[in-house]
N, C-alpha and C positions, 0 to 999 in steps of 0.2 A: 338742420331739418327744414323741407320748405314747408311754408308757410301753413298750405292748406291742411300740411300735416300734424299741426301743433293744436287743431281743434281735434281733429280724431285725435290723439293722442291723449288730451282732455278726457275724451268720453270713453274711451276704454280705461284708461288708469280709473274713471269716477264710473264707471260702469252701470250706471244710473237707466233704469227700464223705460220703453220708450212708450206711452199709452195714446189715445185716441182721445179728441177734442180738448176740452180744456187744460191736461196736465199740459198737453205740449204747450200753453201758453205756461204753465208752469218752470217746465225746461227750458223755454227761450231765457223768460227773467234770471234763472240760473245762469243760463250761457252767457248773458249779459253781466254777471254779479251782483243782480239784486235779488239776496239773499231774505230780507227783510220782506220787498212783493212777493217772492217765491214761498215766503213759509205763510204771508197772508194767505195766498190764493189757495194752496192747497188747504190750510183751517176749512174755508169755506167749502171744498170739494169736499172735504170729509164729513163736512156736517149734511151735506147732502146724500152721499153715499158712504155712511158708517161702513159698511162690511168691505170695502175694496182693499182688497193685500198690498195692492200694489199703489194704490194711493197712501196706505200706513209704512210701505217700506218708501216713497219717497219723501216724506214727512219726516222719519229717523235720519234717513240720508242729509237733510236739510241743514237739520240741529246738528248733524254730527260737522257739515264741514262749515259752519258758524263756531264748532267750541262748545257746542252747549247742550251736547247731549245727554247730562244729567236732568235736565228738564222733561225731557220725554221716554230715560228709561225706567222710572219710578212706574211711569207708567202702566205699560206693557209688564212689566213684573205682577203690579196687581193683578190686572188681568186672566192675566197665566195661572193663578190661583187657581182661578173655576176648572182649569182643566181641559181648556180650550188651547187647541193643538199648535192654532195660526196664532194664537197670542204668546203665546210659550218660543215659538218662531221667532217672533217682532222684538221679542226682549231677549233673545240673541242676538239680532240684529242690532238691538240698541245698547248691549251689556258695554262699560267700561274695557275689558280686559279681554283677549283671547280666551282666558280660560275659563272665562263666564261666558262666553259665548258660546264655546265649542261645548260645554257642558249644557247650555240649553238645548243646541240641535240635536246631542245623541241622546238627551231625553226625549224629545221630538220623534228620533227617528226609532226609539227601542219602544216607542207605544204604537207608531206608524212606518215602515221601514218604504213605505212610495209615497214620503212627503218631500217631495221633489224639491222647493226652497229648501227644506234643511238640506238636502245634500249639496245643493248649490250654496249656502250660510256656511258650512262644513267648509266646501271647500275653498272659499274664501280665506277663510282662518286658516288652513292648510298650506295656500299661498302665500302669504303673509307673513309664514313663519320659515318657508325656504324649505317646505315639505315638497317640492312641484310634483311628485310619483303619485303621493297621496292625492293631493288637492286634483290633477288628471282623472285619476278614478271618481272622485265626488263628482266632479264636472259634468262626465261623462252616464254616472250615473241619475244626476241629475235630467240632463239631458234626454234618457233612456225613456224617462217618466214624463217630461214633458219637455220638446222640441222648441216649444214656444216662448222659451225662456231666452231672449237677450243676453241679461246679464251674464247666466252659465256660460252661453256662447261665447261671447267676451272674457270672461273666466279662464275659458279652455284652452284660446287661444295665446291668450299673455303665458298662460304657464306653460303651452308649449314655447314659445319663445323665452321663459326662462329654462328649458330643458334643452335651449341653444337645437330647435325644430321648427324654423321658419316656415322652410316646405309646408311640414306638417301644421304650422298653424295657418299658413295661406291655405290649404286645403282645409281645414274647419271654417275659414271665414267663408269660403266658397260654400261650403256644407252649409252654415248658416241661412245665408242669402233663400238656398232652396228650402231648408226646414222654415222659417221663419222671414219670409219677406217682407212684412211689414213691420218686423222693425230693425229699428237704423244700425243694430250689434255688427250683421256681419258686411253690408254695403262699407259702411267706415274702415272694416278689418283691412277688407280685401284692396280697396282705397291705400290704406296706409303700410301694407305688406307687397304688396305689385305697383309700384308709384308711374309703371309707365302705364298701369289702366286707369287708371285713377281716374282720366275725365268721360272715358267709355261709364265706368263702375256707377259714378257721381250724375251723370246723365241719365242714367237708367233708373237709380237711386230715387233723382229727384222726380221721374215719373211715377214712381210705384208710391212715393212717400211726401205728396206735392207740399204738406204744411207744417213737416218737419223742420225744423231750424238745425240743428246740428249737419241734417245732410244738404238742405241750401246752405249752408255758411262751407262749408266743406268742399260743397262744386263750384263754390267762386272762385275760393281759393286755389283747386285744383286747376282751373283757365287760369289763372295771375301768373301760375307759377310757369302754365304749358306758354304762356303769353299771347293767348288767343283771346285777344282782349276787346273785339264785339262782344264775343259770347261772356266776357268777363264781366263786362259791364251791364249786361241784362242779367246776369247770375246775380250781381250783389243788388241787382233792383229788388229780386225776391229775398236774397238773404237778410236787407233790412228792413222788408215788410214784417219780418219776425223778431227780428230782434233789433231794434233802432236804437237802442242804448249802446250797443257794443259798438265800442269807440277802436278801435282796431279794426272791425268792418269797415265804419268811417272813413279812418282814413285810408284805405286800402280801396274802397270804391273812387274817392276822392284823386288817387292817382291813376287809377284805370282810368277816369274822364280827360286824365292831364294827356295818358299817351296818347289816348282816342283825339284828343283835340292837337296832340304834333306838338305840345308845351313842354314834353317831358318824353325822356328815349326809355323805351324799355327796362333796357340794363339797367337805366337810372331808376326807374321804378323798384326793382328787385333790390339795388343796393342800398335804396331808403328803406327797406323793408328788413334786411342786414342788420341795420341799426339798434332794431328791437335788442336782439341776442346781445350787444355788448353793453348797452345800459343797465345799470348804473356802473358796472364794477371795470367796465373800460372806454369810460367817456374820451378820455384822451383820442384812442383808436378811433372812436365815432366822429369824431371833429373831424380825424385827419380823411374819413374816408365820404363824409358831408362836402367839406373843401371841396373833396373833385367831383360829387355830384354836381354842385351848384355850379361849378367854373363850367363842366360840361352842359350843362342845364340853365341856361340862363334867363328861362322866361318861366320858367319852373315856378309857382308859389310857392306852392307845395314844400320846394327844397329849402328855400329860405326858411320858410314856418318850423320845420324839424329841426333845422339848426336853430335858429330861434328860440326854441323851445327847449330845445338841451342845453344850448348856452346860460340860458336863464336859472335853470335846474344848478349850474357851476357857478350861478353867482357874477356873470359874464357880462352883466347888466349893461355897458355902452353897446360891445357889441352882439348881446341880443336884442336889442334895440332895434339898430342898424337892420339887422334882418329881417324883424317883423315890421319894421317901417315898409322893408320896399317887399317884403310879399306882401302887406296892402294895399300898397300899388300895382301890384302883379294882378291881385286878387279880391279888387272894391267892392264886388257885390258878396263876396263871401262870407258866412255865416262864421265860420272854423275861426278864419283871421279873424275879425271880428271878437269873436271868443278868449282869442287866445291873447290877444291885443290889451281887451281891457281885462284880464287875469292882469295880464303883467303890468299896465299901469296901476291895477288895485295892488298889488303886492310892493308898489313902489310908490305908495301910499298918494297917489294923484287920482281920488274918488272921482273928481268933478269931470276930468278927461275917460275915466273908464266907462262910468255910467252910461253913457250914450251909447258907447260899445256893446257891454253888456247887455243892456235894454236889448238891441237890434240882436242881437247872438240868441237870446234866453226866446223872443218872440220867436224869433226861424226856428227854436227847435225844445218844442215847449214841452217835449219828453225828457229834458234832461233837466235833473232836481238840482246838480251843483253847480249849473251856469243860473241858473234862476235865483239860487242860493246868493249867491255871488251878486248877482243884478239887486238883490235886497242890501246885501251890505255893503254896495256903494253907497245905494242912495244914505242908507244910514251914515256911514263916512263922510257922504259929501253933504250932510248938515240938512238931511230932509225926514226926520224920524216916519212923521206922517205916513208920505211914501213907502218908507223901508215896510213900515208894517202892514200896510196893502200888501205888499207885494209878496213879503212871507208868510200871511196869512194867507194867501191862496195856493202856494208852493206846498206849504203845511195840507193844507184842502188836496188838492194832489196826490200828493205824497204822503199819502198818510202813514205808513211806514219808515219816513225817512228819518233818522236819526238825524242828521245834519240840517233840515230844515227846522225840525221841534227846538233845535239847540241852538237857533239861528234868529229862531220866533222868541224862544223864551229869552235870551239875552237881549234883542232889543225891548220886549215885553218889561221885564224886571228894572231894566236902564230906563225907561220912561215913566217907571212908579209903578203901575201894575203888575205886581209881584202877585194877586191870587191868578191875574190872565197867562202870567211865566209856566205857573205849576200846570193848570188845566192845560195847557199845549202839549207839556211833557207828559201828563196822565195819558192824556188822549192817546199820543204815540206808541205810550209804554203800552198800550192795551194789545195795540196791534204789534208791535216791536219789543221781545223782551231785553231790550240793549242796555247792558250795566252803565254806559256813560251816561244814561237819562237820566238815572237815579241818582247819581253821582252830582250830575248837576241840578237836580231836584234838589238834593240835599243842600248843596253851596247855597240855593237861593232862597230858601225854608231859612235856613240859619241869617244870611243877610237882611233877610227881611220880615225878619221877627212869625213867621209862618212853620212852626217846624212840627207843631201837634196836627196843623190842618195838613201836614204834605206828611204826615208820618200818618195817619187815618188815610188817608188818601193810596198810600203805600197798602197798608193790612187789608185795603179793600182791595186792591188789585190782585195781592198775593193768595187771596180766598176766592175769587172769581176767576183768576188764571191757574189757580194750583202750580203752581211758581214761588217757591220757599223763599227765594231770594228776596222777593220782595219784603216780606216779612221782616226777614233780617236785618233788608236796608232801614228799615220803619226804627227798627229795634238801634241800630248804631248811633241812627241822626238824632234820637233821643238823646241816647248816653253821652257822644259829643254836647247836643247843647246843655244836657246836664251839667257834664264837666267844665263848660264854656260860663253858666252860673257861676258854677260855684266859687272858682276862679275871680270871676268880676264883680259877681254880686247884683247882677242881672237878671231881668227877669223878660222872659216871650214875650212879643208885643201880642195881642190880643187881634185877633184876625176881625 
């Protein structure tokens, strides 16, 4: 599949609706996988605009491709009670099971038969189940009722291409394009079904639709692959004005400047980019087909760094060494190297030599939470507590979503004595982030440090101000552990 094709392909399998101003920062953090920013931002758009459908149907979508859509379909269940149509909807959309799903929409649709979501909810589940005749009709009926719809359009087209009707679904993405042009459903179709228009489709795309991420990440992609790599290289300027986390962007713009600078041949570019598809499960192959980029490529950073990087990954440690020594020769002023430099002397446990790395890597690109992460627990490692905890408390500041900085804050926290400053990091987080590993190591630290009634309150008040049972439960377990953990020793909570 080439490349540009692997993000359309993304947004039609995830068929996720494309809206105006702030979601689309919404869907960038998506398209980047911060799931955690993506489900804050949208909380807050909802608390702004309660009645948007399409703000509650990307909300479901969120929690469901997290795992955690028990969290928000209790919800929308409620709701439905009163007899409200679009909420009876949303808890289709967020039901466990097909058959709770598909049983919510033809309630939906036997009290309203032009409720155009459910037939489009319909026929999702109809797809899903290998019904494509059925799920075609929902689609289309959907469609009937309102043109406007993305996601149907997307819908219509996957199932004609499982009704083995290519034609026919290029011809709905076309249809798209004209019933719905502003959004990115049938540009991406038609992109990913006709690949020799792909950078005509994508060009036009990204005029109709200038602050979309999914169709700038898509027309850069679609120049990489034409290898019209001026225009590729101002493509990914806009594609990372949207989404700067997406590290596959990165490096992908990163070799567009290699060719553009005559560092690196084309071919060599596309075959680093090859490389994706056979990691992990055919490393061997990637080494051998690395080998002949770099002997071709010989000024290449870039080429070193990726084998470097994979080498590492195999445990290959002299020589990925060897190779990220001399892409930092290749590549001194680079941020990437850099990065990737002190990862690898942190992971081969020489803090003192990473930190400096780190530091320089985490300043050049102070959007990224697990090189900052990182640049913290050198300093920790390399015997500077002080430091470490500057540095993650303001990554924590940041990031207030991040699971990985909370868990980063609160172990050097709890490891320097401040075991009530460990829990408040993890609370904090937990507010914004409902991630069971917070809890988990809430609980480890409660129990450690003699805190388990204050992190177990601390729990029941979250779980009553989030409506999130979980919490609740964790509160309810860390007890009965340190109950048991009593009784057993004959111990008692230290007194907060």
């Amino acid at each position: 599949m080439p490349p540009w094709m692997r993000i359309a392909a993304l947004v039609l399998l995830c068929a996720l609706p494309a809206y105006a101003g702030e979601v689309e920062a919404i869907e960038a953090k998506l398209q980047s996988g911060d799931l955690p920013g993506a489900l804050s931002a949208v909380t807050k758009a909802l608390a702004a605009h309660p009645a948007d459908i399409e703000l509650h149907e990307l909300r479901i979508d969120i929690f469901s491709m997290a795992g955690q859509i028990d969290l928000v379909s209790q919800v929308y269940r409620d709701r439905a009670q009163s007899g409200d149509l679009d909420a009876l909807y949303l808890s289709g959309r967020a039901a466990r099971t097909a058959a709770d799903s598909l049983g919510a929409y033809e309630r939906v649709l036997s009290a309203n038969p032009r409720h155009a979501r459910a037939w489009m909810g319909k026929g999702a589940v109809k797809r899903a189940q290998g019904a494509s005749s059925s799920a075609a009709e929902c689609y289309q009926q959907a469609l009937t009722l309102d043109p406007s719809l993305g996601e149907a359009w997307a819908g219509l087209y996957l199932t004609q291409l499982q009704l083995d009707d290519p034609q026919g679904a290029l011809a709905t993405a076309r249809q798209a394009i004209l019933a719905a042009p502003q959004e990115p459903t049938g540009w991406l179709g038609v992109a990913a079904l006709a690949p020799k228009e792909a950078v005509a489709t994508l060009d036009k795309a990204a005029r109709a639709l200038p602050t979309d991420a999914k169709i700038s990440s898509a027309r850069a992609r679609a120049h990489f692959e034409a290898q019209s790599w001026a225009s590729a290289r101002s493509a990914y300027v806009v594609a990372l004005s949207h989404t700067p986390l997406d590290r596959e962007l990165r490096v992908e713009a990163a070799l567009v400047d290699e060719v553009t600078a005559g560092l690196l041949k084309g071919d060599g570019a596309l075959r680093l980019l090859a490389v994706r598809s056979l990691v992990p499960k055919r490393n061997a192959e990637a080494i051998t087909l690395l080998d002949g980029v770099v002997a071709a490529n010989p000024r290449s950073g870039w080429a070193r760094l990726v084998r470097g990087n994979l080498r590492s990954s195999m445990s290959q440690y002299t020589e990925a060494e060897r190779d990220l020594t001399v892409a930092l020769q290749l590549m001194p002023q680079s941020a990437d190297i850099a990065g990737a430099w002190g990862l690898f002397l942190l992971g081969r446990h020489r803090a003192a030599e990473a930190l400096p790395q780190l530091e320089r890597a985490a300043t050049a690109t102070p959007w990224d939470p697990s090189l900052n992460v990182a640049y913290g627990m050198a300093a920790l490692e390399a015997g500077k507590p002080d430091e470490a905890k500057a540095i993650l408390r303001a990554t924590a500041a940041a990031f207030p979503t991040s699971a990985t900085a909370a868990l980063a804050l609160s172990r050097v926290l709890s490891g320097t004595g401040d075991v009530d400053g460990a829990i408040a990091a993890l609370i904090t987080t937990m507010r914004a982030n409902p991630d069971p590993t917070l809890a988990a190591a809430l609980g480890s630290i409660a129990i450690s440090g003699g805190r388990v009634e204050q992190a177990a309150a601390e729990l029941d008040k979250l779980g009553a101000s989030t409506g999130d049972a979980r919490y609740g439960r964790a509160a309810q377990v860390l007890r009965n552990v340190w109950n048991t953990k009593k009784s057993s020793t004959g111990s008692t909570p230290t007194k907060p």
